[in-house]
C-alpha positions as CSV (number, residue, x, y, z in Angstrom):
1,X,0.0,0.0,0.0
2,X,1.2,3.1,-0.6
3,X,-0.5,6.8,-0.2
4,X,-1.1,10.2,-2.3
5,X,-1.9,13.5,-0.3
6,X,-4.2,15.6,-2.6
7,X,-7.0,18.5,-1.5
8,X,-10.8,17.2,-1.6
9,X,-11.6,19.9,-3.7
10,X,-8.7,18.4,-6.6
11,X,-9.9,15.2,-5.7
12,X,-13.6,15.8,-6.4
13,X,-13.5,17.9,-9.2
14,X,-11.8,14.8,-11.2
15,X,-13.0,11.9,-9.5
16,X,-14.7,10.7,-12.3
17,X,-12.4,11.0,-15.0
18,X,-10.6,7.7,-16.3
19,X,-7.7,8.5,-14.6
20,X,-6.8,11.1,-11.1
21,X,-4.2,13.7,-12.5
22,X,-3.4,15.8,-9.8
23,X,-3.3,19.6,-10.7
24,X,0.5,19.6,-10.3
25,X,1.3,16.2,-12.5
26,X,2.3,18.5,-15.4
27,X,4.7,20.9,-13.3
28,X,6.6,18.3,-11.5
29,X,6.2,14.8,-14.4
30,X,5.4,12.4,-11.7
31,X,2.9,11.7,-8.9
32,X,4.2,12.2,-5.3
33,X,2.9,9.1,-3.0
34,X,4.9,7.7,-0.4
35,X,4.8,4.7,2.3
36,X,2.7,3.9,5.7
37,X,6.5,4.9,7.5
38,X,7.0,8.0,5.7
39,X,3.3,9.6,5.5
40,X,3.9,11.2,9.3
41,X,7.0,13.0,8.1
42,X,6.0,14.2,4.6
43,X,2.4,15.5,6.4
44,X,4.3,17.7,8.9
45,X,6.9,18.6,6.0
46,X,4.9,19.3,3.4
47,X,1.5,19.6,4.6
48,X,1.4,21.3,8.3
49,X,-1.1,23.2,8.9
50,X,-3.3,22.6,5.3
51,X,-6.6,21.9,5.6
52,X,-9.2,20.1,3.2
53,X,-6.8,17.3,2.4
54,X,-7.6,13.7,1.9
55,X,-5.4,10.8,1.7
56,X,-5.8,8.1,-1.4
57,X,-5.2,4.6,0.1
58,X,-3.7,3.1,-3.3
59,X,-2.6,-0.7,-4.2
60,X,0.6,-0.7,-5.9
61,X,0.0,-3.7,-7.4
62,X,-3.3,-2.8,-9.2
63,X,-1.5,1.0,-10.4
64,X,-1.0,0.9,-14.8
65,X,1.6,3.2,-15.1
66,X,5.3,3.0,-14.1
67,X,6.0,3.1,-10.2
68,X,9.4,3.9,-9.4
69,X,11.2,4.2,-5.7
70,X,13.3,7.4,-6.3
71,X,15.4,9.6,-4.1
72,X,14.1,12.4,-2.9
73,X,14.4,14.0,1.0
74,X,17.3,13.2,3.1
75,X,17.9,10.2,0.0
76,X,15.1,8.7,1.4
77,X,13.7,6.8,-1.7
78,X,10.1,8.0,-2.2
79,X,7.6,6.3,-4.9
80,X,7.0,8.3,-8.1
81,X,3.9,7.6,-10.5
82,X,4.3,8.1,-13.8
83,X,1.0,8.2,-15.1
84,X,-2.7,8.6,-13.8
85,X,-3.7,6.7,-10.8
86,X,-6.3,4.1,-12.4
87,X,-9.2,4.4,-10.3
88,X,-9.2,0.8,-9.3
89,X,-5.8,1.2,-7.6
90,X,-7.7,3.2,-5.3
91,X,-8.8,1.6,-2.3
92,X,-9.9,4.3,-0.1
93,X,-10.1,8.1,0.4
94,X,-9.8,9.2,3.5
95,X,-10.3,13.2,4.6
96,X,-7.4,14.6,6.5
């Protein structure tokens, strides 16, 4: 299992589109998830303080386009979706 951090409001303006895209896929060429150990520290990093977030449970297994473990903070290797997240990857979403 491994987790995406998105608003609700990104989330639900394209949840029923083939594919989620989140509204920075194009700026940065990847999709930012990460694992059950490293969700505490990239919410306090990256996302102290936000509200109206919610958290996309998604099976790695089940995700179509490439997955790669990258480095990223501290050369802690984060995974990096190349693609959409299919919405049958998706296991929950959960409001932060």
């Amino acid at each position: 299992m491994i987790y995406h951090i998105t608003t609700a409001q990104d989330w639900e303006s394209k949840r029923d589109e083939p594919g989620f895209i989140p509204v920075d896929y194009h700026k940065e060429g990847f999709i930012h998830c990460c694992s059950d150990t490293q969700l505490a520290g990239v919410l306090e990093r990256y996302f102290n303080s936000k509200t109206g977030l919610v958290l996309l449970h998604l099976n790695e297994l089940k995700l179509k386009a490439e997955l790669k473990y990258e480095k990223s903070t501290n050369d802690e290797k984060f995974p990096h979706l190349y693609g959409p997240i299919n919405h049958d990857a998706i296991i929950d979403v959960v409001p932060i």
